[in-house]
mmCIF file of the N, C-alpha and C atoms, coordinates in Angstrom:
data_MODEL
# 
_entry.id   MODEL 
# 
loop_
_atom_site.group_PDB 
_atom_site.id 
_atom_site.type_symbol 
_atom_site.label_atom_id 
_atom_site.label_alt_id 
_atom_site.label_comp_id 
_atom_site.label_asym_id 
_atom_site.label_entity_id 
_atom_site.label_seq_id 
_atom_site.pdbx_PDB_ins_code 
_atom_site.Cartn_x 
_atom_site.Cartn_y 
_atom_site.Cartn_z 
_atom_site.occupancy 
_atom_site.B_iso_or_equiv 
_atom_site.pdbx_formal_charge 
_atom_site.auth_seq_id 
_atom_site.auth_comp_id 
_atom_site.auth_asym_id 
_atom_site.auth_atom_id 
_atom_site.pdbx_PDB_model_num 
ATOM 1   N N  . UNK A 1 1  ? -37.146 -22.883 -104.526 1.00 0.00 ? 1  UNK A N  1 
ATOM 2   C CA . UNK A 1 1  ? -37.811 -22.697 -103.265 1.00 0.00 ? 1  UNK A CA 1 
ATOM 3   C C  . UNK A 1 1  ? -39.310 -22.910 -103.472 1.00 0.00 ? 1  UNK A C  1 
ATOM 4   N N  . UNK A 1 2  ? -40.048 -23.773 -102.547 1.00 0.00 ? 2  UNK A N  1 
ATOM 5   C CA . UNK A 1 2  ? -41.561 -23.787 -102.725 1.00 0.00 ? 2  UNK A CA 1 
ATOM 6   C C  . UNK A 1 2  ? -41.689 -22.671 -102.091 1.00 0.00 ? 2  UNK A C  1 
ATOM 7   N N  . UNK A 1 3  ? -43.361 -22.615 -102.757 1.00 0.00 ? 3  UNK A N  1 
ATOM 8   C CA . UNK A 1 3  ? -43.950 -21.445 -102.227 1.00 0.00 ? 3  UNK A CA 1 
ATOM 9   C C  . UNK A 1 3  ? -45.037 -22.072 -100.248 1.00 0.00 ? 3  UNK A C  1 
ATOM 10  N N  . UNK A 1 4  ? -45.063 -20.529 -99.826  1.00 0.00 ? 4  UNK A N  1 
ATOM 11  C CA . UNK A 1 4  ? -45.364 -20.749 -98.599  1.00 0.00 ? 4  UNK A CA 1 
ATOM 12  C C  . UNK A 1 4  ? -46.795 -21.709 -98.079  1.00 0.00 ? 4  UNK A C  1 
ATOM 13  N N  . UNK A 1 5  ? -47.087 -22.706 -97.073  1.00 0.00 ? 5  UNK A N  1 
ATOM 14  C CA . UNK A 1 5  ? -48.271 -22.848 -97.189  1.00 0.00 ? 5  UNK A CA 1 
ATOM 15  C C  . UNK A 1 5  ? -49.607 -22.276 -96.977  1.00 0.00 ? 5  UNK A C  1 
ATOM 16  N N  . UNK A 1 6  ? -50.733 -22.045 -97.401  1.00 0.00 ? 6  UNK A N  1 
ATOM 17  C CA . UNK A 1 6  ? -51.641 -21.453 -97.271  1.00 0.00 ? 6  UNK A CA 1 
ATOM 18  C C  . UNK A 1 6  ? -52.431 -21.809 -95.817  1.00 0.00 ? 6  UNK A C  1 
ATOM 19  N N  . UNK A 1 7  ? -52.821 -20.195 -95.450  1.00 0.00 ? 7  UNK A N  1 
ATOM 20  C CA . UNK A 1 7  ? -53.597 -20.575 -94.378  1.00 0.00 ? 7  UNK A CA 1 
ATOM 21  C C  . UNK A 1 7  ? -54.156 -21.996 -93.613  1.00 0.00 ? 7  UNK A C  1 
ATOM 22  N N  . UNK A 1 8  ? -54.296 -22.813 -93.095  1.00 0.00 ? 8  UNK A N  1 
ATOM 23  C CA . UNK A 1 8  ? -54.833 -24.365 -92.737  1.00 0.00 ? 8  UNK A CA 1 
ATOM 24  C C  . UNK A 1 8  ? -54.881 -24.961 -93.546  1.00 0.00 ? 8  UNK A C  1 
ATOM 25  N N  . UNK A 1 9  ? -53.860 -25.022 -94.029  1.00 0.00 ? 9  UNK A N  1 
ATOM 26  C CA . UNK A 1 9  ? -53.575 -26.028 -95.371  1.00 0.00 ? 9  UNK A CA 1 
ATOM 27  C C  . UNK A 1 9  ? -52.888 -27.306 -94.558  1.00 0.00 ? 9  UNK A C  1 
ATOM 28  N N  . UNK A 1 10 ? -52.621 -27.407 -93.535  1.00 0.00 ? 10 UNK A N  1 
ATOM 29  C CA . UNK A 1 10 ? -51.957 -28.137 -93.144  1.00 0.00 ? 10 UNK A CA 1 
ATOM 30  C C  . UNK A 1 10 ? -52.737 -28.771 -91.876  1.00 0.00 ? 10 UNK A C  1 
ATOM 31  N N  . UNK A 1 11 ? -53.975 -27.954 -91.522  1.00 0.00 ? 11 UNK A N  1 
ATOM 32  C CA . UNK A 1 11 ? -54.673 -28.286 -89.994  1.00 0.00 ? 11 UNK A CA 1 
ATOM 33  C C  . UNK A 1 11 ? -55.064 -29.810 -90.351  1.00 0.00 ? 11 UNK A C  1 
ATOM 34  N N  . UNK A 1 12 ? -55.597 -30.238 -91.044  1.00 0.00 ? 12 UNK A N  1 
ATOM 35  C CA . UNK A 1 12 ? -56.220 -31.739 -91.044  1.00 0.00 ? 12 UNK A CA 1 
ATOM 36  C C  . UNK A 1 12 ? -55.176 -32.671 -90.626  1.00 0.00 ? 12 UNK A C  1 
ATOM 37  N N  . UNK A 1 13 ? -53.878 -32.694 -91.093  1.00 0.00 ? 13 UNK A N  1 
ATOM 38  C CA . UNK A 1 13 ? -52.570 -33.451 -91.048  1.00 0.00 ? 13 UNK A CA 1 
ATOM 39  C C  . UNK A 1 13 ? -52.337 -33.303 -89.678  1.00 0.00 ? 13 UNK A C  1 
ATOM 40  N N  . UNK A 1 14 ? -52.148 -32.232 -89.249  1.00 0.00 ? 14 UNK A N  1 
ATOM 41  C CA . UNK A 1 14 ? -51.695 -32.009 -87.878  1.00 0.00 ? 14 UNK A CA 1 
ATOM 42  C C  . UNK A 1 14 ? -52.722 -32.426 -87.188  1.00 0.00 ? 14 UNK A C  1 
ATOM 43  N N  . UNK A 1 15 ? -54.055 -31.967 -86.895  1.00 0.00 ? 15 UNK A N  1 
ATOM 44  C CA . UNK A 1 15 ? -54.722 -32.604 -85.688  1.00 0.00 ? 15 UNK A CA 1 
ATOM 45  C C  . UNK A 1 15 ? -54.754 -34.282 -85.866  1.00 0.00 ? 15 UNK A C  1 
ATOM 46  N N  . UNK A 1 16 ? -54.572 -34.972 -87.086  1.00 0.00 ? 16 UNK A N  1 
ATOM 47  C CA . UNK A 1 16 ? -54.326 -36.382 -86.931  1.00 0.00 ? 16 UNK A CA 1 
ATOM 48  C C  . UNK A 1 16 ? -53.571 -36.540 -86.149  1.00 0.00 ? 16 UNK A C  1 
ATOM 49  N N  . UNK A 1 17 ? -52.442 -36.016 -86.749  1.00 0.00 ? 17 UNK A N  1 
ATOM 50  C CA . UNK A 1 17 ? -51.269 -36.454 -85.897  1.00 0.00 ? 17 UNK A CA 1 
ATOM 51  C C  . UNK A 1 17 ? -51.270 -36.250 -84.227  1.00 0.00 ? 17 UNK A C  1 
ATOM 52  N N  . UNK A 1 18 ? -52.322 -35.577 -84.012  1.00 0.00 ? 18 UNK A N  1 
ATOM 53  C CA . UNK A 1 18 ? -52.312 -35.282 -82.265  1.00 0.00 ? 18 UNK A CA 1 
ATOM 54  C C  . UNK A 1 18 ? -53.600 -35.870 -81.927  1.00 0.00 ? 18 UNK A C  1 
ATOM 55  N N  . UNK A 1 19 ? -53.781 -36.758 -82.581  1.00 0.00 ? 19 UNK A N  1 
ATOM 56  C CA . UNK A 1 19 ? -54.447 -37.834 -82.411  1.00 0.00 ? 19 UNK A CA 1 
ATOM 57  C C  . UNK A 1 19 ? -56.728 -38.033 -82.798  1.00 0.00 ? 19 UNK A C  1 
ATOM 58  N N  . UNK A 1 20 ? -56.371 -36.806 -83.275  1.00 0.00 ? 20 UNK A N  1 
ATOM 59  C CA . UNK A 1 20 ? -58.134 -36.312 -83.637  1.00 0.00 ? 20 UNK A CA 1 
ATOM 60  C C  . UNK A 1 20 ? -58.498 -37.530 -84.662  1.00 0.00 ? 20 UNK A C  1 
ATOM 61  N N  . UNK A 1 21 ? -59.598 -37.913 -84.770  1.00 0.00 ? 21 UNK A N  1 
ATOM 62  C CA . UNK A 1 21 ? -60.135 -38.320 -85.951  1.00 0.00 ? 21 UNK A CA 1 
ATOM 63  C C  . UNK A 1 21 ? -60.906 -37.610 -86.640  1.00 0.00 ? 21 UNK A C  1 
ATOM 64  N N  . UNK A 1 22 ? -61.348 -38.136 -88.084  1.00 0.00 ? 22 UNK A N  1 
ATOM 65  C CA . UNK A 1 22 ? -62.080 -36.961 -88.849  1.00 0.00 ? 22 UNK A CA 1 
ATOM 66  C C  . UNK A 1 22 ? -63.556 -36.298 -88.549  1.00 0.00 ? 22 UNK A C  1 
ATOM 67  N N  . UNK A 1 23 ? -64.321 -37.287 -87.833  1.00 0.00 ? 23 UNK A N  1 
ATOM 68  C CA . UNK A 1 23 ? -65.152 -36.667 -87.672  1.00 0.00 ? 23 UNK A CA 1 
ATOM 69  C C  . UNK A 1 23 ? -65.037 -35.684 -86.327  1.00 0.00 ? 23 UNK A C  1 
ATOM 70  N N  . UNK A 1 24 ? -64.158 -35.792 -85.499  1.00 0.00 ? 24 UNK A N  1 
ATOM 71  C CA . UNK A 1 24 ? -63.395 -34.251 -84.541  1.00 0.00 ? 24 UNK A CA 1 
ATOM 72  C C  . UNK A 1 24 ? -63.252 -33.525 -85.252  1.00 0.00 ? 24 UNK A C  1 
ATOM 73  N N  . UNK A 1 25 ? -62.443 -33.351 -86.534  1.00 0.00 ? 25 UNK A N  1 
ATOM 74  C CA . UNK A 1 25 ? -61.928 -32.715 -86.920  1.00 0.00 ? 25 UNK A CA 1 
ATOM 75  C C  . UNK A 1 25 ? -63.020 -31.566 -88.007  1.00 0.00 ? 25 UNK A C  1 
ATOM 76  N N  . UNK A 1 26 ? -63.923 -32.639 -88.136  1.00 0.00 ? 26 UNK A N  1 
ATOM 77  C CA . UNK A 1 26 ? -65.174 -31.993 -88.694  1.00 0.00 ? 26 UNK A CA 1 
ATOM 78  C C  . UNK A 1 26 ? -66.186 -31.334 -87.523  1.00 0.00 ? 26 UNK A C  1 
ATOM 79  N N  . UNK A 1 27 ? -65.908 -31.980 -86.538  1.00 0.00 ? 27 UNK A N  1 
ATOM 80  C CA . UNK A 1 27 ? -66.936 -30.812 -85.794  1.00 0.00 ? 27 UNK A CA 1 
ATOM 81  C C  . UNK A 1 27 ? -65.455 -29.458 -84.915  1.00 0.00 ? 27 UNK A C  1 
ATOM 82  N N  . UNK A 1 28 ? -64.822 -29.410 -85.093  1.00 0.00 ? 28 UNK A N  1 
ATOM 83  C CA . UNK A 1 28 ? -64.155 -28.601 -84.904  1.00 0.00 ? 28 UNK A CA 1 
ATOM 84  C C  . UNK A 1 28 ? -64.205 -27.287 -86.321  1.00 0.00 ? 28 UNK A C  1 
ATOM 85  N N  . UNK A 1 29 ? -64.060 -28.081 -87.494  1.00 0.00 ? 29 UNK A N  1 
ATOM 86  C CA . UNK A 1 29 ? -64.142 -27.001 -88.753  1.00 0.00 ? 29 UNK A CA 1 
ATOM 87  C C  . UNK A 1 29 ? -65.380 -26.273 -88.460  1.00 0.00 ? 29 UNK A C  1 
ATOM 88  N N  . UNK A 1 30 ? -66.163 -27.294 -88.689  1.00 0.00 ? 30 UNK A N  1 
ATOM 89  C CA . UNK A 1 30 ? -68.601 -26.718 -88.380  1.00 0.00 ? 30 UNK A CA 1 
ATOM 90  C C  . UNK A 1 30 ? -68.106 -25.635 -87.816  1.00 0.00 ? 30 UNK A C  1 
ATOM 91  N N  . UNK A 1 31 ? -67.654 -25.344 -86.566  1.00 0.00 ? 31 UNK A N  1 
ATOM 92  C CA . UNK A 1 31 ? -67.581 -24.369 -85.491  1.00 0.00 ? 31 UNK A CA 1 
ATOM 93  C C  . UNK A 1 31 ? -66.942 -23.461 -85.371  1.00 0.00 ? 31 UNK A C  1 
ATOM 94  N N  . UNK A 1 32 ? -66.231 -23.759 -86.558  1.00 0.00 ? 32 UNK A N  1 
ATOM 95  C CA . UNK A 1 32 ? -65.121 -22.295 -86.833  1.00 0.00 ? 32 UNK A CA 1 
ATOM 96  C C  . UNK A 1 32 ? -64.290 -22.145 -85.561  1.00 0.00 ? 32 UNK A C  1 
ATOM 97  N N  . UNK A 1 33 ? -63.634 -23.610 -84.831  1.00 0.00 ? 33 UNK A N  1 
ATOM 98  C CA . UNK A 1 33 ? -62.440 -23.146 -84.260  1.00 0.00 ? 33 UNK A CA 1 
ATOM 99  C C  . UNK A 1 33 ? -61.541 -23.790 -85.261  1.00 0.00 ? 33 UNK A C  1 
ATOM 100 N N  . UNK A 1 34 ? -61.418 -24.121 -86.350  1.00 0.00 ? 34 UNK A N  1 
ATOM 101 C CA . UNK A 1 34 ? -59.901 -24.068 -87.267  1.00 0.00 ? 34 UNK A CA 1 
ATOM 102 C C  . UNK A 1 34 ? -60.689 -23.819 -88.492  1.00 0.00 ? 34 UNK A C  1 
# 
């Protein structure tokens, strides 16, 4: 069994996938909503 994933270990993958690019995704981190 793997172990569980860590807190937003996974947020970058997912907001791609819902269509963000990185620099969204970087002003979303800056701001501490993920």
């Amino acid at each position: 069994m793997s172990p569980i994933p860590k807190v937003g270990e996974h947020t970058g993958r997912i907001l791609a996938e819902l269509g963000y690019d990185d620099a969204a995704v970087e002003v979303l981190r800056r701001s501490a909503a993920v």
